[in-house]
TORKOL-4160 file (C-alpha; in steps of 0.2 Angstrom, whole numbers, padded with zeros to 4 digits, m for minus):
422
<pt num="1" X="m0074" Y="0141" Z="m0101"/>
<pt num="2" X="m0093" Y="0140" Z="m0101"/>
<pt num="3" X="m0107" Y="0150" Z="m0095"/>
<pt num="4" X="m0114" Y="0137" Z="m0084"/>
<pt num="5" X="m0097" Y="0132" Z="m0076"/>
<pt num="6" X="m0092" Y="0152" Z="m0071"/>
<pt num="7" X="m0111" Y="0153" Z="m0064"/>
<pt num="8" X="m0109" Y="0139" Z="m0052"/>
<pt num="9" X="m0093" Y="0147" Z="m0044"/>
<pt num="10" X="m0101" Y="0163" Z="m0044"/>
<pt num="11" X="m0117" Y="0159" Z="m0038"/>
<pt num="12" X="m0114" Y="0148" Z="m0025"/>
<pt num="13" X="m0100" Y="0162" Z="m0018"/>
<pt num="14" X="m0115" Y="0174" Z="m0017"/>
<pt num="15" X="m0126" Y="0160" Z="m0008"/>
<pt num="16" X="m0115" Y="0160" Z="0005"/>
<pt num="17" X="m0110" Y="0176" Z="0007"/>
<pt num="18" X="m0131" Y="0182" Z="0009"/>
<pt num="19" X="m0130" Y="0164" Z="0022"/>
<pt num="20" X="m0114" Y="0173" Z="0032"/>
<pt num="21" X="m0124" Y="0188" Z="0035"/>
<pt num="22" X="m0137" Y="0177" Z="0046"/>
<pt num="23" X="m0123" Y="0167" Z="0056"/>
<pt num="24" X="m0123" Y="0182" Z="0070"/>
<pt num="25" X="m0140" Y="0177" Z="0076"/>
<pt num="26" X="m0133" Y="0159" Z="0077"/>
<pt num="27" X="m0128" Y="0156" Z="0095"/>
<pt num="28" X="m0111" Y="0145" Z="0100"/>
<pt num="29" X="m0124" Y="0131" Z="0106"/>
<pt num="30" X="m0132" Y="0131" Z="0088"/>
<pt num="31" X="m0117" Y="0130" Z="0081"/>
<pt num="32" X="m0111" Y="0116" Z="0092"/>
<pt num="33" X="m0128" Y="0107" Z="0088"/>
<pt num="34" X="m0124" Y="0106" Z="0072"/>
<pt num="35" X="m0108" Y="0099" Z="0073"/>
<pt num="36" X="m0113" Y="0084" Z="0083"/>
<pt num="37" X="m0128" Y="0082" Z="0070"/>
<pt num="38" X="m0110" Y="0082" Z="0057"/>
<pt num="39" X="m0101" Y="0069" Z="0068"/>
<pt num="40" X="m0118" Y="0059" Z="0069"/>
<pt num="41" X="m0120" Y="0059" Z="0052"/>
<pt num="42" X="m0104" Y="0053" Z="0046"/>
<pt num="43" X="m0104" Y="0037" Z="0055"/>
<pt num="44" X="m0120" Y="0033" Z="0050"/>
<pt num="45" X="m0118" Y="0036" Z="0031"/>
<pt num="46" X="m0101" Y="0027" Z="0034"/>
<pt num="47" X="m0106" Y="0016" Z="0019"/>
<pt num="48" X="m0111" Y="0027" Z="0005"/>
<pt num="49" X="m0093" Y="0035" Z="0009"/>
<pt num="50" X="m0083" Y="0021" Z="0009"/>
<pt num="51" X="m0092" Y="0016" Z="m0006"/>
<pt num="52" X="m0090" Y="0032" Z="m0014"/>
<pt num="53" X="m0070" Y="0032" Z="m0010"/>
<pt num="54" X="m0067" Y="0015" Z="m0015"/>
<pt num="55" X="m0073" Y="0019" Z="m0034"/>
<pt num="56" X="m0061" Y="0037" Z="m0030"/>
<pt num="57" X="m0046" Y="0024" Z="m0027"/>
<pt num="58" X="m0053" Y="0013" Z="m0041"/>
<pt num="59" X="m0051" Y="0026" Z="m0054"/>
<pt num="60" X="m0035" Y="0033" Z="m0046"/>
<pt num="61" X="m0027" Y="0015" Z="m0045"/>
<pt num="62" X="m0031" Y="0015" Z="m0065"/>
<pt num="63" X="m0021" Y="0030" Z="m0069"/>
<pt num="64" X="m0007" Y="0026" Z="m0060"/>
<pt num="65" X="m0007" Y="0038" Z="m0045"/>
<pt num="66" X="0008" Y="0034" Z="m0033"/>
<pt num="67" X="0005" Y="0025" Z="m0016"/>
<pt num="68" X="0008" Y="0039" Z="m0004"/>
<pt num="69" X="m0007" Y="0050" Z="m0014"/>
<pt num="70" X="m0019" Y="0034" Z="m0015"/>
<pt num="71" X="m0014" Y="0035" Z="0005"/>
<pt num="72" X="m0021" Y="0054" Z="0006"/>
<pt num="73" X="m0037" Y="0048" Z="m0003"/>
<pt num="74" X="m0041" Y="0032" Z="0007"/>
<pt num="75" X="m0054" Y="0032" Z="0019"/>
<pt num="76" X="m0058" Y="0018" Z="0030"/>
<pt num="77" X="m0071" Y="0016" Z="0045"/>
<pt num="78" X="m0056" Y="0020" Z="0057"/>
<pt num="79" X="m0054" Y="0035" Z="0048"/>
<pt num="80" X="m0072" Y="0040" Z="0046"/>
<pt num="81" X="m0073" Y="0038" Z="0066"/>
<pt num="82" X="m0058" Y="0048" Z="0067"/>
<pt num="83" X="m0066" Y="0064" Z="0057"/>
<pt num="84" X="m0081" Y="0063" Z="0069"/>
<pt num="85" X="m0072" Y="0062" Z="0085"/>
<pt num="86" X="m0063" Y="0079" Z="0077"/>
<pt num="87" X="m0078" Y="0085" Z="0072"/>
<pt num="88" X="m0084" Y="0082" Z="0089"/>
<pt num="89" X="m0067" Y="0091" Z="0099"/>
<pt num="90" X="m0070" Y="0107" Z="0087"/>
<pt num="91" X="m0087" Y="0107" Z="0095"/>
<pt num="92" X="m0080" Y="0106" Z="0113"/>
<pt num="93" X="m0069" Y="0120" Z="0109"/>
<pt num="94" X="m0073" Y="0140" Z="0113"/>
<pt num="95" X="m0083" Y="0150" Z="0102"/>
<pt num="96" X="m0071" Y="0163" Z="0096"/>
<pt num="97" X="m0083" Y="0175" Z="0088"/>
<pt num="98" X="m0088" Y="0189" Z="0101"/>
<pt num="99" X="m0072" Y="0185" Z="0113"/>
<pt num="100" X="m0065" Y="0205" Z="0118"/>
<pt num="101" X="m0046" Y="0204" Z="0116"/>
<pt num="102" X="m0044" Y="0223" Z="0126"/>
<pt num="103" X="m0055" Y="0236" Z="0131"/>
<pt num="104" X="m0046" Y="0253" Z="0139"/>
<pt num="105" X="m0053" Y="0267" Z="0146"/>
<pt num="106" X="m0047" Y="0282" Z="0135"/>
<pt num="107" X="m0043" Y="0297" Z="0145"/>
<pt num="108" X="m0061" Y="0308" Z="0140"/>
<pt num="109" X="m0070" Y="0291" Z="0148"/>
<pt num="110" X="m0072" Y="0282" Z="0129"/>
<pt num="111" X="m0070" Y="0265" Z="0129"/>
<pt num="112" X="m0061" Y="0257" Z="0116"/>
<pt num="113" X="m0059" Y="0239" Z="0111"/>
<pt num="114" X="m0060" Y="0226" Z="0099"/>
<pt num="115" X="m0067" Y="0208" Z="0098"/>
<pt num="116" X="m0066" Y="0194" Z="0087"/>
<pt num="117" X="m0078" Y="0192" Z="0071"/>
<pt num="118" X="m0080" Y="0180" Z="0056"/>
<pt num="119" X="m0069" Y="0184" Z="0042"/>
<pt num="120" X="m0085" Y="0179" Z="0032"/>
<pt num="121" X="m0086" Y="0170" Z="0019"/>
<pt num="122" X="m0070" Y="0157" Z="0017"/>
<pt num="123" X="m0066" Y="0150" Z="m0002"/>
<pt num="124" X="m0056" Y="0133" Z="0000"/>
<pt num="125" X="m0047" Y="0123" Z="m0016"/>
<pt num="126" X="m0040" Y="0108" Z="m0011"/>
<pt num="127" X="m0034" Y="0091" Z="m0016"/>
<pt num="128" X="m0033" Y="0072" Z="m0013"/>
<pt num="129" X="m0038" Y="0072" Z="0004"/>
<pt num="130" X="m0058" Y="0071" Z="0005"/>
<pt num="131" X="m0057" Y="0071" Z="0023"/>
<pt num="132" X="m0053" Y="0089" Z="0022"/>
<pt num="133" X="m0069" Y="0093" Z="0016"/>
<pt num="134" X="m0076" Y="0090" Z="0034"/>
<pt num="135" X="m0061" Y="0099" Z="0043"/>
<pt num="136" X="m0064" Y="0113" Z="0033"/>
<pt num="137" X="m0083" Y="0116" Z="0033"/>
<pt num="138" X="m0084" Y="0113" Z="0053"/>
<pt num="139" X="m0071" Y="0124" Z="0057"/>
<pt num="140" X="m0079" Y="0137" Z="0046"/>
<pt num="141" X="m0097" Y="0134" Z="0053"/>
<pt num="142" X="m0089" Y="0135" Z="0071"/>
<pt num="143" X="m0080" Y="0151" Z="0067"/>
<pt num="144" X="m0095" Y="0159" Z="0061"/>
<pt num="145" X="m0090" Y="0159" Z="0041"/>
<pt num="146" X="m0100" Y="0155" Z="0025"/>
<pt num="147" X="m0088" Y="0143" Z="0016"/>
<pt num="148" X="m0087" Y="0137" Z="m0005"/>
<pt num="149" X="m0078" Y="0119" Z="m0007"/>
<pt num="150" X="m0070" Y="0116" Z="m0021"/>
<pt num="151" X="m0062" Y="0097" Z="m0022"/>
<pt num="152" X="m0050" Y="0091" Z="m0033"/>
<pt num="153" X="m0055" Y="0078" Z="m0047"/>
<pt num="154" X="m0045" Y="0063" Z="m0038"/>
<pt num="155" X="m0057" Y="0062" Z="m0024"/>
<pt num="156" X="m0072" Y="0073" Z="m0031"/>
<pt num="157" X="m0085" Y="0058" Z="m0027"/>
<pt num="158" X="m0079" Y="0056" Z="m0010"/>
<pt num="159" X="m0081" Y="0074" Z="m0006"/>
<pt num="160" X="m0094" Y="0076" Z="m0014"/>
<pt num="161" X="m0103" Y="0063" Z="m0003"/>
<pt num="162" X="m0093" Y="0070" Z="0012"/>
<pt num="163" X="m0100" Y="0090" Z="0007"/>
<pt num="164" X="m0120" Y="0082" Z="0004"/>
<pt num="165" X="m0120" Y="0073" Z="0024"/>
<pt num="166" X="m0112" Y="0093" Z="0031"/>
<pt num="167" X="m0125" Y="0100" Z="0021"/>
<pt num="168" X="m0138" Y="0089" Z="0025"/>
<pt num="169" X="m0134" Y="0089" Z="0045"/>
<pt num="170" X="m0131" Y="0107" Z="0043"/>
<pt num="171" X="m0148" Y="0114" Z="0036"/>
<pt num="172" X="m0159" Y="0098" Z="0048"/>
<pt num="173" X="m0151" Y="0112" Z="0063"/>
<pt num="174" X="m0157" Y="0127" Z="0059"/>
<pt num="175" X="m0142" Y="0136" Z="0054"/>
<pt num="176" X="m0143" Y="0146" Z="0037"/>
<pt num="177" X="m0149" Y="0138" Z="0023"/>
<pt num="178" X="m0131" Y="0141" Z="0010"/>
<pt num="179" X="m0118" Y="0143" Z="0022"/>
<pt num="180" X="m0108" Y="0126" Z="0015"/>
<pt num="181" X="m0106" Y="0128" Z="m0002"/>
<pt num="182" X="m0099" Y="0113" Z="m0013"/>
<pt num="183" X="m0095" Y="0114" Z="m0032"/>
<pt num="184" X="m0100" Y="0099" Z="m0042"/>
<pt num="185" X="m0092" Y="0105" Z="m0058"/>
<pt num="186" X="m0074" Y="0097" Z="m0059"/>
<pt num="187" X="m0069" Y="0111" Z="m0074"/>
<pt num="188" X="m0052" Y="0117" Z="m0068"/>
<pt num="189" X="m0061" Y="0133" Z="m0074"/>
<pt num="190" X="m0070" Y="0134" Z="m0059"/>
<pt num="191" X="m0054" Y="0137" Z="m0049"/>
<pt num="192" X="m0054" Y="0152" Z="m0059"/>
<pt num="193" X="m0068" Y="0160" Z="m0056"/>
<pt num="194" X="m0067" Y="0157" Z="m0038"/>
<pt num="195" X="m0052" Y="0168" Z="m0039"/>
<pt num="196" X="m0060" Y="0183" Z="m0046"/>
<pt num="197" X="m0075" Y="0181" Z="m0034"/>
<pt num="198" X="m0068" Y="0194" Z="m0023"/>
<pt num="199" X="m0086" Y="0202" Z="m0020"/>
<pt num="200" X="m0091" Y="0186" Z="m0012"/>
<pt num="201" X="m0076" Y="0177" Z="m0004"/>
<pt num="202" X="m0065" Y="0186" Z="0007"/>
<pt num="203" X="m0052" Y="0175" Z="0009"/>
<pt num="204" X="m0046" Y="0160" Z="m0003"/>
<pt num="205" X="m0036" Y="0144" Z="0008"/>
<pt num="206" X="m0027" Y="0133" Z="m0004"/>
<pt num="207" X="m0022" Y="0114" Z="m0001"/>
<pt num="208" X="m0015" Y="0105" Z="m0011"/>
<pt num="209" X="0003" Y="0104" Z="m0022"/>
<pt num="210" X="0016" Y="0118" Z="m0027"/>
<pt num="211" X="0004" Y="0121" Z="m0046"/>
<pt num="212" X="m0013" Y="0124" Z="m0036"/>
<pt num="213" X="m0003" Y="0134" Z="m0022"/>
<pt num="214" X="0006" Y="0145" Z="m0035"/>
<pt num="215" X="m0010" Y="0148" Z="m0045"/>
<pt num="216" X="m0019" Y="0153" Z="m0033"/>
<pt num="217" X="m0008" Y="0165" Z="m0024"/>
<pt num="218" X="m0006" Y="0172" Z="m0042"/>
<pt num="219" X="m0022" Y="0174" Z="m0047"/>
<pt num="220" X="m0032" Y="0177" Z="m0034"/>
<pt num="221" X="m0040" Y="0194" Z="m0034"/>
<pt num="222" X="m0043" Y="0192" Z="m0013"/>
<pt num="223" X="m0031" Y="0188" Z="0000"/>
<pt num="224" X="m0024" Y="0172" Z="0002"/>
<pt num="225" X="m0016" Y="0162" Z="0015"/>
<pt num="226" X="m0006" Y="0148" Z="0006"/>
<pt num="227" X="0006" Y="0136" Z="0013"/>
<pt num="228" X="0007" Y="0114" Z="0018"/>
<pt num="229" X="0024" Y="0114" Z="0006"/>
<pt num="230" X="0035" Y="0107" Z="0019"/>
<pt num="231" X="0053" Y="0103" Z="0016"/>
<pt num="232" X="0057" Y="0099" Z="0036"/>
<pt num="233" X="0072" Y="0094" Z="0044"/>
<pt num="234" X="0078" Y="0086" Z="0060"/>
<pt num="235" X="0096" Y="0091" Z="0063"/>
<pt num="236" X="0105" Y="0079" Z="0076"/>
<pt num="237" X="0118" Y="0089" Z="0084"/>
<pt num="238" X="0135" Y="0084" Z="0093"/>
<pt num="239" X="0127" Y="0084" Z="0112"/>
<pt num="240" X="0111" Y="0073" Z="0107"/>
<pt num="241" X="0103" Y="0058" Z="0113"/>
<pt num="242" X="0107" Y="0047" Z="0101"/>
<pt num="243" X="0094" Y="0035" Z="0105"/>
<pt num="244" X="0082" Y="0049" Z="0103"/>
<pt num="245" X="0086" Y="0054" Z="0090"/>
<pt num="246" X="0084" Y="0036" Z="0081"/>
<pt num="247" X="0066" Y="0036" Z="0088"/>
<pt num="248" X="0060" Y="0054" Z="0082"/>
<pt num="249" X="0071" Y="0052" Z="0066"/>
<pt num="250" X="0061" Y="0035" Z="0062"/>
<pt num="251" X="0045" Y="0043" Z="0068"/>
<pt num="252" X="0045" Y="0057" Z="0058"/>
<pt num="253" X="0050" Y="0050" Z="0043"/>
<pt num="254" X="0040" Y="0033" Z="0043"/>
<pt num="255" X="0025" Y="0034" Z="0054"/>
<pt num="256" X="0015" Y="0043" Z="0038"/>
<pt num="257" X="0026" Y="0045" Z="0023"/>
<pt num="258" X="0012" Y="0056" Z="0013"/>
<pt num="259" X="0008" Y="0072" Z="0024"/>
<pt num="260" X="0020" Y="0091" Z="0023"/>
<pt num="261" X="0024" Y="0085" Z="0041"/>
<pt num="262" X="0035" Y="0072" Z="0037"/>
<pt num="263" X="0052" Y="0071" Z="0037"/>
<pt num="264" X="0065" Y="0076" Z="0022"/>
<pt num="265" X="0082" Y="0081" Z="0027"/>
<pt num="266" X="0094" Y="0074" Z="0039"/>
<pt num="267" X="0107" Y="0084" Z="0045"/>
<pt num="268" X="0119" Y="0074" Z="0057"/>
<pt num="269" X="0134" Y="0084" Z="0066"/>
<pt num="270" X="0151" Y="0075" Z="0059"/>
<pt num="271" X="0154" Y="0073" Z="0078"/>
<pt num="272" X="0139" Y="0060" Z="0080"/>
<pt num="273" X="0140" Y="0055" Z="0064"/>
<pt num="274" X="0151" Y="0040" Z="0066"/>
<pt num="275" X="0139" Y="0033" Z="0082"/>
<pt num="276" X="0124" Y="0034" Z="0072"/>
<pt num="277" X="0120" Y="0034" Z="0056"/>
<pt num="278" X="0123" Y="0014" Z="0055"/>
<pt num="279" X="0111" Y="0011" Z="0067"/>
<pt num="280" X="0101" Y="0024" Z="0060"/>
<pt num="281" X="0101" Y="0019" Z="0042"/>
<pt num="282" X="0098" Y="0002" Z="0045"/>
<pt num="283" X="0082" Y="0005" Z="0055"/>
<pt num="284" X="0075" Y="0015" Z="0040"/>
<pt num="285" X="0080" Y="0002" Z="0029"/>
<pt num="286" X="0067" Y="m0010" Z="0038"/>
<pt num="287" X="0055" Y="0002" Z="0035"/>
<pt num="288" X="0058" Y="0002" Z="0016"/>
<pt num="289" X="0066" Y="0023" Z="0016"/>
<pt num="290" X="0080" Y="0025" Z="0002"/>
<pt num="291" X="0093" Y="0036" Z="0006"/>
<pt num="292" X="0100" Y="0050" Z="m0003"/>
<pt num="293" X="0117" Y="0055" Z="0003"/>
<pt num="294" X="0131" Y="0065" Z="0004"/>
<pt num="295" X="0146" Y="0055" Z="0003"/>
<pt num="296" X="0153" Y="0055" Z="0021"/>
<pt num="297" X="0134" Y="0050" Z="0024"/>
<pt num="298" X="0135" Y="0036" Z="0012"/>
<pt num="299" X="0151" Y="0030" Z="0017"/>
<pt num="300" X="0141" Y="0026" Z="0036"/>
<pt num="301" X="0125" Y="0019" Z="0030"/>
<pt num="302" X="0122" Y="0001" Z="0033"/>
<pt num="303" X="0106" Y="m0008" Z="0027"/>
<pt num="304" X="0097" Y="0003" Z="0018"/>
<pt num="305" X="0096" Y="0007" Z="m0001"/>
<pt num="306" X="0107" Y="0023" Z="m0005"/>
<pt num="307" X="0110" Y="0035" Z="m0021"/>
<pt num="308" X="0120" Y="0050" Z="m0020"/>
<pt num="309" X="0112" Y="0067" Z="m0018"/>
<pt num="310" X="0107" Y="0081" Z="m0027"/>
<pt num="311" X="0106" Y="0099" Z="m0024"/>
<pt num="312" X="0089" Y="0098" Z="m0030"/>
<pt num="313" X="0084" Y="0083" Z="m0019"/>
<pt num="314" X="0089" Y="0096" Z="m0006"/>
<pt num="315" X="0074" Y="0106" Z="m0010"/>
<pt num="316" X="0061" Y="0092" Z="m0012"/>
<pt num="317" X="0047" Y="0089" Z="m0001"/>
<pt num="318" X="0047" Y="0068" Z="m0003"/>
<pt num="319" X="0031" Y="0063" Z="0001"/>
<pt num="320" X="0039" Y="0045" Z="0001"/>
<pt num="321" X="0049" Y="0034" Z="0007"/>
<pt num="322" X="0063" Y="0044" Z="0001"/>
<pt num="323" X="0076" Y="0054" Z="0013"/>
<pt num="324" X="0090" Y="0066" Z="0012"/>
<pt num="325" X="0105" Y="0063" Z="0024"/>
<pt num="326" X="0120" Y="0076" Z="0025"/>
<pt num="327" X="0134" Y="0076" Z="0037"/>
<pt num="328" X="0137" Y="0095" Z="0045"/>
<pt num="329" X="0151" Y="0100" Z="0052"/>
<pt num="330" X="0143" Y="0112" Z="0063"/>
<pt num="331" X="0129" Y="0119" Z="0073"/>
<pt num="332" X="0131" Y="0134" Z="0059"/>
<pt num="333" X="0130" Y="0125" Z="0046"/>
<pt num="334" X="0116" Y="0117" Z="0050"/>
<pt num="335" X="0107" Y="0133" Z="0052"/>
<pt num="336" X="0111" Y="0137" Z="0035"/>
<pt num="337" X="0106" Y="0123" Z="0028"/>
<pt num="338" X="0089" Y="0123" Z="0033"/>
<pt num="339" X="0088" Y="0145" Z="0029"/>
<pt num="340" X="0091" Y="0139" Z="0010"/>
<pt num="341" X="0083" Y="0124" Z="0008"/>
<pt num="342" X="0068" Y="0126" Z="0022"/>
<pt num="343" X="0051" Y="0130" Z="0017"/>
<pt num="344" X="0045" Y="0138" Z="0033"/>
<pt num="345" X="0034" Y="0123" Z="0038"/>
<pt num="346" X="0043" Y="0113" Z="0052"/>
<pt num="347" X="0061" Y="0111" Z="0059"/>
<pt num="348" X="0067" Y="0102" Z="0072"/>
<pt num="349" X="0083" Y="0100" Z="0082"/>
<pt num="350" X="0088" Y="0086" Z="0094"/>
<pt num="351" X="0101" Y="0091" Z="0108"/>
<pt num="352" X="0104" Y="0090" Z="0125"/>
<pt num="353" X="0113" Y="0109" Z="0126"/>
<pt num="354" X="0100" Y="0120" Z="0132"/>
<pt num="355" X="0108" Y="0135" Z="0125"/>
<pt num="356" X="0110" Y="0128" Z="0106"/>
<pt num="357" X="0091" Y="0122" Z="0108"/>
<pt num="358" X="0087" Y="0141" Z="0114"/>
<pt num="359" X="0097" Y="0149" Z="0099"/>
<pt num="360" X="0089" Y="0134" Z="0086"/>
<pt num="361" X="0071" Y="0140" Z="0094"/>
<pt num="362" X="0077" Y="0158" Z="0090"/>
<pt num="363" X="0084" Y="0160" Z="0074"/>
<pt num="364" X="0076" Y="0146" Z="0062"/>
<pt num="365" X="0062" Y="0154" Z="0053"/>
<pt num="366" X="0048" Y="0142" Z="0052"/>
<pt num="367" X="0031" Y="0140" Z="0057"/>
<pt num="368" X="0032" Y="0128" Z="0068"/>
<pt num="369" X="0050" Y="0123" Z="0077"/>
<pt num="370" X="0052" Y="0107" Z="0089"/>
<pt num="371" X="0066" Y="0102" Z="0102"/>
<pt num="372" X="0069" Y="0083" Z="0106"/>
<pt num="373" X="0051" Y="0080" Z="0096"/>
<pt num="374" X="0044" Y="0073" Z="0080"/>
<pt num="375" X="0039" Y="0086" Z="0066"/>
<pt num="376" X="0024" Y="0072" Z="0064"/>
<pt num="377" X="0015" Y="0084" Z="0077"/>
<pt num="378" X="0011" Y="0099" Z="0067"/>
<pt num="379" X="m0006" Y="0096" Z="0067"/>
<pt num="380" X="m0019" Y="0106" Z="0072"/>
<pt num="381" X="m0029" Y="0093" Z="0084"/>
<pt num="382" X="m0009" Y="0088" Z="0092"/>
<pt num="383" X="m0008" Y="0108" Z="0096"/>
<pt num="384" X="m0026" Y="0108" Z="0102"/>
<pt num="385" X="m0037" Y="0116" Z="0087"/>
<pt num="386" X="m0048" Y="0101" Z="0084"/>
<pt num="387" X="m0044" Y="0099" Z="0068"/>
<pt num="388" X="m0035" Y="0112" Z="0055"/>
<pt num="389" X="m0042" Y="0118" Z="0037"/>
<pt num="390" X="m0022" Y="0118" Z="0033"/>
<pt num="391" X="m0003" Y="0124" Z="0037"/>
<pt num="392" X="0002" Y="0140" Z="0034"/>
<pt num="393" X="0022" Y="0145" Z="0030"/>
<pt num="394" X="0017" Y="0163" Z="0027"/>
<pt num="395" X="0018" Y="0176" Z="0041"/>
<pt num="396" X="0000" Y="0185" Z="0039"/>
<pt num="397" X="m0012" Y="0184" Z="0046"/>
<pt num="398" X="m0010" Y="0168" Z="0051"/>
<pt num="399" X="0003" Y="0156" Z="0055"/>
<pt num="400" X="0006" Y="0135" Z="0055"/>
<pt num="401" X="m0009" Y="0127" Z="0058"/>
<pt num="402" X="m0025" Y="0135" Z="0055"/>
<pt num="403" X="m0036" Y="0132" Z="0070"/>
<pt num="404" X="m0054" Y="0143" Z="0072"/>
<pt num="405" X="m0045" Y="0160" Z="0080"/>
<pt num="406" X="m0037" Y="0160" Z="0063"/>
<pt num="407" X="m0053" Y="0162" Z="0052"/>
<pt num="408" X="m0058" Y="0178" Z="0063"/>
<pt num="409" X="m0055" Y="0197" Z="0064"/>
<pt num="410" X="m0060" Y="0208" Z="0076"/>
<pt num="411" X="m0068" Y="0225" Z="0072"/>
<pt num="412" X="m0066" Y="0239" Z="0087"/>
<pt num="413" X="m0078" Y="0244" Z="0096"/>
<pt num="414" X="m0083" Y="0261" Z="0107"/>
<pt num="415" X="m0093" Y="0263" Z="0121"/>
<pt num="416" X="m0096" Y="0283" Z="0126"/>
<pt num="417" X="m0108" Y="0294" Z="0135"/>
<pt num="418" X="m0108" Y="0310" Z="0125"/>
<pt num="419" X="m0090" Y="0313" Z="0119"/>
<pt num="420" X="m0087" Y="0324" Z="0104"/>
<pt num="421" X="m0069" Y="0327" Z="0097"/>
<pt num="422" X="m0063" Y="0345" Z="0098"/>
């Protein structure tokens, strides 16, 4: 570790923790200016991006990255139009900062409330997807917080690129000068000394695989909200619709093969069993998914690749066109399939018994937990955040998709007219 790479960590952290302290003279509509000016921006440097990404993809494709992480990385012009239209809906969204969640009148006449405030300044290491820079940086902006980016090395130039356009649109208006931080340095040191830059960062987001996750959350000497691993199931019970189930089963596991959203694990009740799985893994066959199955499992697929299962594969988070298929002999031991193998990300059950759907609502512990629905929609913009800086398994402070109510606080605050305490 150098000199020079633990100074750019550390100095930029206290640049934007000096810029948070001027965001609360920064009203909602200056915020909201500036995130149009983003949105603007984007799609008018669309070509020094797309250049910038397709020399990211150039070197990834030379070292041998698989498909579904070249597929994180890529950028196109629907995709940079699609980051501006969310950078435009975080805009249209209610400021949080200064919203009162109670107020009560104490019986001695007090007042006594609190309302929301900027956790301050946000630290963010993430990888492979540059479009995360932008999701991250506006939702901090909009929230009020000072933010440091730190980009993995896979898509550093896009990012890079990316961080310079926020930056740029940013400062042009008018908010403080600091307040998006980017680390050009791609020394893994510079992870590190983010995670002991506890007097500037107040709160450290990883995104990225299980390595960066676990490092973080070890090392970090200020909180951290970690999460995205997903290991989801969809558990077709005896009393579904069968021709539901196909569609969200294909859905969820083919629509995008690369994101913690996607589908992992089949459960299928042993009643149902019979009437679906050939039609089911034929379907996913077409679509190029390899089944690994339990052996009642195997015994019903027709058309698609299969290999027998591991426990292991049980506990793995695809990101592929790779599925797991076991045959359940109950509602029961569905639910304890998922307690072992779940990762606290996204579950879903499909079923027309209102009860079961109740008690699978009720008792699976996961973030986020559907009904007769693809997992594909844990997202913050599908639950109506905009965009998301990530998913969170963990249970505090926040919890799924992080929208711009999770990157406040509140403080209280007392109104009085003379009160001492006796």
């Amino acid at each position: 570790m150098t000199a020079t790479t633990t100074s750019e960590a550390t100095t930029k952290a206290a640049a934007a923790r000096v810029a948070s302290k001027r965001m609360g003279s920064i009203s909602s509509a200056q915020k909201d200016a500036a995130l149009r000016a983003i949105a603007d921006a984007l799609v008018a440097e669309s070509p020094r991006i797309l250049e910038a990404n397709a020399g990211d993809m150039a070197r990834g494709t030379e070292r041998g990255i698989n498909e579904s992480f070249l597929d994180r990385m890529l950028l196109t012009p629907e995709r940079i139009e699609g980051m501006a239209r969310d950078v435009r809906a975080v805009a249209m969204l209610p400021d949080p900062v200064g919203d009162v969640l109670e107020m009560t009148t104490r019986p001695n006449g007090m007042q006594v409330g609190r309302i929301r405030v900027p956790l301050g300044v946000i630290g963010a290491v993430y990888e492979s997807r540059p479009n995360v820079t932008v999701d991250i940086a506006v939702l901090c902006l909009k929230s009020g917080n000072g933010v440091v980016l730190r980009s993995g090395t896979d898509a550093h130039a896009t990012s890079s690129v990316l961080a310079s356009i926020v930056i740029a649109a940013v400062e042009a208006a008018g908010l403080p000068q600091g307040i998006v931080q980017f680390i050009d340095s791609t020394d893994r040191a510079e992870v590190g000394a983010m995670l002991r830059a506890h007097e500037s960062i107040d709160l450290m987001i990883p995104r990225g695989g299980a390595d960066l996750i676990r490092r973080t959350r070890d090392e970090a000497t200020m909180p951290v909200v970690a999460g995205g691993i997903g290991v989801c199931h969809t558990y077709v019970d005896s009393e579904a619709d069968l021709e539901m189930a196909r569609a969200i089963i294909v859905n969820a596991k083919t629509r995008r093969v690369s994101i913690c959203n996607a589908l992992d694990t089949v459960l299928v009740h042993q009643a149902v069993a019979d009437s679906i799985l050939p039609a089911l893994s034929a379907e996913l066959g077409t679509h190029g998914v390899t089944l690994h199955t339990d052996a009642r499992a195997g015994a019903l697929a027709n058309g698609a690749p299969t290999v027998p299962v591991t426990e292991d594969d049980y506990d793995r988070e695809w990101l592929s066109y790779d599925c797991s298929v076991r045959v359940v002999d109950s509602f029961e031991d569905a639910l304890a399939h998922i307690d072992v193998h779940g990762s606290g990300h996204s579950e879903a059950i499909i079923t027309e018994d209102y009860a079961l759907a109740r008690r699978f609502l009720q008792q699976v512990d996961a973030a986020a937990v559907y009904v007769n629905a693809s997992t594909q929609f844990t997202d913050g913009g599908e639950f109506g955040l905009g965009v998301e800086f990530g998913i969170s398994t963990q249970k505090m402070h926040a919890r799924g998709p992080m929208g711009l109510r999770e990157l406040t606080s509140y403080k209280w605050i007392i109104m009085g007219d003379g009160q001492t305490r006796p």
